[in-house]
NUNUMAR-885411 format. One record per residue: x, y, z of N, C-alpha, C in turn. Coordinates in steps of 0.1 Angstrom, whole numbers, plus 5000, padded with zeros to 4 digits. Example, Ala and Ser with C-alpha at 12.3 -4.5 7.8 and 13.67 -1.06 7.14 Angstrom:
2
513249435078512349555078513249675078512849785071513749895071512950005079
//
This chain:
341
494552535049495152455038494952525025494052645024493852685011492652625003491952475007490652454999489752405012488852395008488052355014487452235010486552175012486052045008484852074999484552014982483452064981483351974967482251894962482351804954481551874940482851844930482551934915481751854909481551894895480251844889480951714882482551674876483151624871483451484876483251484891483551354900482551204896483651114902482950964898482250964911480850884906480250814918481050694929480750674942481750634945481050484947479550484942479250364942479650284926480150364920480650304905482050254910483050224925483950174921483750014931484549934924484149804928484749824941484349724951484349694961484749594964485949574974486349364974485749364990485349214994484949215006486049145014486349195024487649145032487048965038487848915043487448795050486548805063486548925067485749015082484249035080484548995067483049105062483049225055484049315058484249395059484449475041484249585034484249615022485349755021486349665008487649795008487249864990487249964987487350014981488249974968488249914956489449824947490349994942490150124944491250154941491350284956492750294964492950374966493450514962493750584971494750704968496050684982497150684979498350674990498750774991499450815002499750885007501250955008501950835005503650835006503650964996504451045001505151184991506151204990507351064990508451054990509051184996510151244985511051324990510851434986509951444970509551564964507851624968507351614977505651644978505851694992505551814992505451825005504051825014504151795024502751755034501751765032502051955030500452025029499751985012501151945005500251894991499751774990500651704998499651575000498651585007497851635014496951675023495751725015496551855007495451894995494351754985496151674983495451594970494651504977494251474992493851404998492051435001492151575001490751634997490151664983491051684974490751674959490251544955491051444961490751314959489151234965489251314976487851304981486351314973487451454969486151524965485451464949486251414944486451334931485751184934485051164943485450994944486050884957487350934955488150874962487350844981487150674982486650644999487450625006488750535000490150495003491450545003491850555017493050615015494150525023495050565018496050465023497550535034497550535044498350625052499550555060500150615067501350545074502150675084502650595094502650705105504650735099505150675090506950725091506650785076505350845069505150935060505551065065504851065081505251225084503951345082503251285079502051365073500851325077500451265087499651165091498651305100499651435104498851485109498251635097498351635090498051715078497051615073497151505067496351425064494851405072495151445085493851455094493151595092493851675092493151815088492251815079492551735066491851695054490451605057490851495065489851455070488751445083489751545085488351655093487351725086487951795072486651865065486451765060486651665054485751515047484651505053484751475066483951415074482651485077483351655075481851745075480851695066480951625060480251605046479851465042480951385049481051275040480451155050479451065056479250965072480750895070481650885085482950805088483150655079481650615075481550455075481550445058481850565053481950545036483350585036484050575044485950615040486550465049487150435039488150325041489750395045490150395055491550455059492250335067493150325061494150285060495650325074496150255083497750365087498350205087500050255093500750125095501850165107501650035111502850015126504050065117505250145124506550185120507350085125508750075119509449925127510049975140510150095142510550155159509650125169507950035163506950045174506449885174507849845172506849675171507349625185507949685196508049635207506349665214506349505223504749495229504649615234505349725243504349825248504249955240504449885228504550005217503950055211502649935203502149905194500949935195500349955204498750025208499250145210500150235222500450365216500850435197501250375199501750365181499950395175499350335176497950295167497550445174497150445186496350535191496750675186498250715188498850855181498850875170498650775154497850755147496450785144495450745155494450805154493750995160495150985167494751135176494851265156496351195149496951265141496051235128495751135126494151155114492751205116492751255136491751275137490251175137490851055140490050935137489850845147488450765152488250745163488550545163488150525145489250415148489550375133490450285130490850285114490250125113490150135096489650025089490549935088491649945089492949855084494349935092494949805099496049885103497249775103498349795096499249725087501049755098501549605098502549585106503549645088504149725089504949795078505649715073506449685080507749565079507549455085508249375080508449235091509749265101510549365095511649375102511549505113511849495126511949615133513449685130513949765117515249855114514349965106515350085109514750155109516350275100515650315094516550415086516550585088517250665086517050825089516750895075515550955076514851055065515751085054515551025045516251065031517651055027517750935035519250845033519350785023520650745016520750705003521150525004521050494995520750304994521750255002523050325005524050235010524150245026523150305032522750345045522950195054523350175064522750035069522850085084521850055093521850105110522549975115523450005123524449925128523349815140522349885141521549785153520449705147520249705135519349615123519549485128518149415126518049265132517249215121517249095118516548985112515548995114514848925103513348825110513548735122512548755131512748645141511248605142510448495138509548505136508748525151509248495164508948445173508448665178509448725176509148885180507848905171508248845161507348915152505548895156505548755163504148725169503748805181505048845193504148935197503849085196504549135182503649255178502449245173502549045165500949065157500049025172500149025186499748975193498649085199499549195196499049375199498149395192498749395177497449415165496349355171496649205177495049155178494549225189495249255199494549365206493549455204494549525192493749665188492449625185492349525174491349445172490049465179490649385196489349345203489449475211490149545209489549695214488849805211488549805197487549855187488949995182489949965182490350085179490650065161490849975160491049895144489949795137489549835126488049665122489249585120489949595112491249485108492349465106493649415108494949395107495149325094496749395091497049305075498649345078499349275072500549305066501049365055502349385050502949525044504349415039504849425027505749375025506149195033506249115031505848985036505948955025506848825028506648675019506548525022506048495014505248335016505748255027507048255028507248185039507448265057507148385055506848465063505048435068504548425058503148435057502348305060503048225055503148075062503248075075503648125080504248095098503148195108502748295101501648365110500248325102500548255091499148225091498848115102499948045102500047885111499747965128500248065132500448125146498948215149498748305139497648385143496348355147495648415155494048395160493848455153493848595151493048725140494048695129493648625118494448615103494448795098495748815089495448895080494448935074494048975069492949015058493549045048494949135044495149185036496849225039497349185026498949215023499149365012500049435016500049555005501749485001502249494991503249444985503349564972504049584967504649614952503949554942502949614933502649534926502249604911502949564900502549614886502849524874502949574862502949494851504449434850505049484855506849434853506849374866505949394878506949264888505149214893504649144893503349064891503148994905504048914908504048834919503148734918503548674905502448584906501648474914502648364921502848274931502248324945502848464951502648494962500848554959500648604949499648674948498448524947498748434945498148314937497448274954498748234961498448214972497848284985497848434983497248514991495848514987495648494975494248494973493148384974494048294979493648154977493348164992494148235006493848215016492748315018491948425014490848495013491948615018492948665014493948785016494248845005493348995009493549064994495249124993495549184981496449194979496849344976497349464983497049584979498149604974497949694964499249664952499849844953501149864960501250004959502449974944502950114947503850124932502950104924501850104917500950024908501350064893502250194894502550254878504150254878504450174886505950164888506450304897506250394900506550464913507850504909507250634897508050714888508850854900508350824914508750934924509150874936509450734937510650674947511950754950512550694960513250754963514650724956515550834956516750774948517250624953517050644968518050474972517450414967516150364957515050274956515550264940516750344932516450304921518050244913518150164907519450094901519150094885519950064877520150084865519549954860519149844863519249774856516849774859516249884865515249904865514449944855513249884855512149874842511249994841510150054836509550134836508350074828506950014835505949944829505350064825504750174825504350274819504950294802506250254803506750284791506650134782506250044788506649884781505549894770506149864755505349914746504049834743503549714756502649674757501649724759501549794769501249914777500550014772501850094761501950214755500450184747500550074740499950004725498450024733498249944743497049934751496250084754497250124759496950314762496250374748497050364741496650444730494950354721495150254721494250214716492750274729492450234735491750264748491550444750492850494748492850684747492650734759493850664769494450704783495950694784495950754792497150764799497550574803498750564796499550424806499250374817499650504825499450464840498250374841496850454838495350414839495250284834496050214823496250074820496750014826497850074834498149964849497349974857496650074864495250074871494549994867493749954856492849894853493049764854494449674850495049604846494949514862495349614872495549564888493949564894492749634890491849594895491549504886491149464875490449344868491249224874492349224880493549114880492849034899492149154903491649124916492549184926493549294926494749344935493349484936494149544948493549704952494649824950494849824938495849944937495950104945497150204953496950224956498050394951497750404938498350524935498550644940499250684940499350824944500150914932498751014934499251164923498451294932499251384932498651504934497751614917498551504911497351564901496551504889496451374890495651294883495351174887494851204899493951144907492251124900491951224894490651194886490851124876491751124870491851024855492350874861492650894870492850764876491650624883490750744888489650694891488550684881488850704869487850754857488150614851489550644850489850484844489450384847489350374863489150244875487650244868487050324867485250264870485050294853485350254842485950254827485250134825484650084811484749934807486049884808485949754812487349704816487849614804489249614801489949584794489749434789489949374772489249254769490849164776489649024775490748934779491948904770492048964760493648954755494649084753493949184763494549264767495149264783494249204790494849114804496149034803496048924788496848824789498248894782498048954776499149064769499649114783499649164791499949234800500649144809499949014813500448914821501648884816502248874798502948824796504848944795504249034804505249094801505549124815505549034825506249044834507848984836508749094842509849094843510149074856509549024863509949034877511149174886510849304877511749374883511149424896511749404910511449484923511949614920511149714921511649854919511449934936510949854948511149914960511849794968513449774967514349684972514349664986514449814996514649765011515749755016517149795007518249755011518749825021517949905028518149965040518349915054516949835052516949755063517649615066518949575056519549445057520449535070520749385073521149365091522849325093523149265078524849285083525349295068526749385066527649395059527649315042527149335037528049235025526349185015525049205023524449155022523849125005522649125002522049124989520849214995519849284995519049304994517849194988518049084980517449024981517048894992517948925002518148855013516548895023516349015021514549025026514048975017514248915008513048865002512948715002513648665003513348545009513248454997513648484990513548444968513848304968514548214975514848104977513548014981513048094987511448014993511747995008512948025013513147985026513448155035513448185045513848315058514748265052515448375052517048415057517748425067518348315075519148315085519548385091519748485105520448595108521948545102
//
């Protein structure tokens, strides 16, 4: 891969970054590093910044098996591991929606762990609620003619597997991935092994207040990807009438005063807020974690920041809608109610 693993003089301690305790017991790291490299990163650089990031700091990482990189990403954390005990890295993968059939979902986990080289993960996340599935680098108006609904009834026996993995030691914990309240309502009501933890979209322009209110209320942390608005989405992910919180001159004002980068004000902004942000940069990954373990921002720089939410969704999903004509806000369930096939 070209580096090797080796920790510079410049790196954060990794006991300087906060810690949230899951409902298991269990301790996640409040910022990660992600893994998604959209369309512009290719593998082996994610892979790199995966050991850079190590080597800086970083315990947490955040992976998924329809990234594509899951087995480069293991290469990395094979030299990690030379160095680092298994039980200080928090890793992260997620079910893909092609593997939420029951005899799917433990193969699925397990080819996962062959490809990170890992004997079992900390967290392992149902991606979607929806089993549809899209082809590499398709554009927004894409729809798979064989796309299906929520049916909440499928959807228990994939989380039925998760609990498996569970009691098989191949996973400490299951969470969900995109999910809304009244999705989350119905397996909280169904499940034996609760969630621990939802990863959702989360920054200064779309907040989620309500859903975030109530995830936290059920002991479900809340992992916040996009955290800087997710300036390297994919084109089908972006429409015109899209915000840029990096640029919101709340933000800007905050940055400058403090003498960081933006971004690092949304970072900070999402761990003081109690979410687990999970950025991804191949190259400021250290100023990112510098920021995270920083004096933290006063409380009318929190409340400034609260007040500039726009509720913009900047990762829509309008991929996965299931028939003709639809809204994309039809996965989201914005009404408070599922969406009817």
């Amino acid at each position: 891969m070209g580096k090797t693993f080796e920790i510079p003089g410049n790196a954060v301690s990794p006991d300087e970054v906060t810690l949230r305790q899951l409902s298991t017991g269990d301790f996640i790291p409040a910022i990660g590093l992600g893994t998604f490299g959209s369309d512009h990163v290719s593998h082996e650089r994610v892979a790199r910044a995966v050991l850079g990031a190590a080597s800086v700091g970083y315990r947490h990482f955040d992976c998924a098996a329809v990234y594509g990189n899951e087995k480069h990403v293991g290469k990395s954390f094979k030299q990690i591991l030379d160095v680092i005990p298994r039980e200080e890295l928090f890793v992260t993968s997620k079910l893909w929606n092609d593997k939420h059939a029951v005899d799917d979902v433990i193969p699925a986990c397990k080819q996962s762990l062959d490809d990170l080289q890992l004997e079992y993960l900390d967290l392992y996340l149902v991606h979607w609620p929806f089993p549809n599935t899209h082809p590499p680098g398709c554009n927004g108006s894409t729809r798979n003619p064989d796309a299906k609904p929520y049916f909440h009834e499928n959807y228990m026996k994939t989380w039925r597997q998760m609990e498996k993995l569970v009691d098989m030691g191949l996973v400490r914990n299951i969470g969900t991935s995109n999910m809304t309240m009244p999705k989350m309502q119905l397996l909280l009501r169904d499940a034996i092994i609760k969630p621990v933890a939802n990863e959702m979209e989360l920054h200064p322009h779309f907040q989620q207040p309500e859903f975030f209110e109530y995830l936290s209320s059920r002991d479900i942390i809340s992992i916040g990807y996009s955290p800087i608005g997710s300036p390297s989405r994919p084109e089908r992910d972006r429409t015109p009438e899209d915000t840029v919180p990096t640029k919101d001159p709340v933000v800007v004002a905050i940055a400058k005063k403090l003498g960081v980068h933006p971004a690092v004000v949304c970072i900070k902004w999402a761990i003081q807020r109690g979410q687990v942000p999970i950025p991804f940069s191949v190259n400021h990954y250290l100023e990112n974690i510098k920021g995270a373990v920083s004096p933290p921002m006063s409380d009318e720089d929190m409340e400034a920041i609260a007040s500039i939410d726009k509720n913009c969704r900047l990762i829509k999903g309008q991929v996965f809608l299931w028939k003709d004509g639809q809204s994309w806000e039809d996965l989201w369930d914005v009404d408070g109610t599922i969406t009817p096939p």
